[in-house]
C-alpha positions, 0 to 999 in steps of 0.5 A: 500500500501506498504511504508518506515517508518522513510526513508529519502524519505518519502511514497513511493507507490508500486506496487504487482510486486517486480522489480529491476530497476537498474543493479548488477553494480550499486548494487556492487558500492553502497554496496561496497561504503558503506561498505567504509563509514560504515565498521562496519554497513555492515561488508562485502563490497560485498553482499551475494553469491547466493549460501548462498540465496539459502541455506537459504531461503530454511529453509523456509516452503513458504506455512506457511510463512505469516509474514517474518521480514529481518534484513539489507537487504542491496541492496536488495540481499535477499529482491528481491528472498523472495519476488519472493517466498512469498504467495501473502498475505504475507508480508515482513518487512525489518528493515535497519538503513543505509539511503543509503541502504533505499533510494536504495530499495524504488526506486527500489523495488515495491511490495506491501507486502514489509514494508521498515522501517529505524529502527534497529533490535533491535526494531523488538518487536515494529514495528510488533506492530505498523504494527498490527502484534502480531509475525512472522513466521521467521526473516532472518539476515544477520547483522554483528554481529561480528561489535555490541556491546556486549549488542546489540548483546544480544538484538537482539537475546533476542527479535527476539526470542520474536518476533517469534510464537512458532514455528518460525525461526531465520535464520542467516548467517554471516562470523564468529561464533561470534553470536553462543554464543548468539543465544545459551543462548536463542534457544535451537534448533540450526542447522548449515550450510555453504557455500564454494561456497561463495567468503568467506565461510558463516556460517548459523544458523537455530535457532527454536523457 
């Protein structure tokens, strides 16, 4: 069964299905209320537009994907939809350091093939590790990295890369191209996108392993 790992609930059992139980309200209070207490953590006080969901998850070839890892899923805006698409033998491991953030997706997210873990993406190599995972097929982020420090930002790109099979992706969307620097330094195979239906244009990068 599905679980958190280092949450501030602890084990939480899920059920196959993924459900929302609370409301978009409840969502936008909670991310804009965090975005107000962690500026730099969310980087944004509004979730991603569904136009960006759309754009994104689209680079994914769902047949294949048996292992996709998401980067500060936040209130569940990408969780809920690659869960909706995910073959029912895949699994999704999503790594959030915000306990907020957490506490909201244990309690509403139920689906066995969702991994919570309160960790930061930095750790990606270690927790597929302890999941018996050897790597994954595509990391989806949508971190701030204009907000992390200079070495973080080198750190996460350096292992999510290590972390992907060879032909795996790293999908990334952000409001600024402060990222493009580091994703180039490590993927030699980068294609760019963006989204003007947003509330602020987004800038997607589909780097390729």
């Amino acid at each position: 069964m599905g679980k958190m790992e280092k949450g501030p609930s602890g084990n939480h059992h899920l059920n196959n299905h993924a459900i929302k139980a609370p409301g978009r309200a409840s969502e936008l209070l909670l991310f804009a209320r965090n975005f107000v207490k962690h500026p730099d953590m969310v980087g944004w006080m509004l979730p991603s537009s569904p136009f960006v969901v759309d754009a994104v998850l689209k680079q994914v070839d769902w047949e294949k994907a048996r292992v996709i890892v998401e980067y500060g899923p936040g209130v569940g805006t990408f969780t809920t939809r690659v869960l909706e698409r995910m073959r029912p033998d895949a699994v999704l491991i999503a790594l959030e350091i915000n306990p907020d953030f957490c506490r909201f997706l244990a309690d509403s997210v139920h689906d066995s093939r969702l991994k919570l873990i309160q960790e930061s993406a930095t750790e990606v190599q270690s927790v597929l590790a302890r999941l018996g995972f050897d790597h994954a097929d595509y990391v989806i982020s949508g971190i701030p990295f204009k907000t992390l420090p200079h070495d973080t930002r080198g750190t996460i790109v350096r292992n999510t890369h290590s972390a992907l099979k060879p032909e795996g992706s790293f999908l990334v969307y952000q409001l600024s191209s402060v990222v493009l620097p580091y994703l180039e330094q490590v993927f030699s195979k980068i294609s760019r996108d963006s989204s003007l239906l947003s509330f602020l244009p987004a800038r997607m990068f589909y780097c390729a392993r």
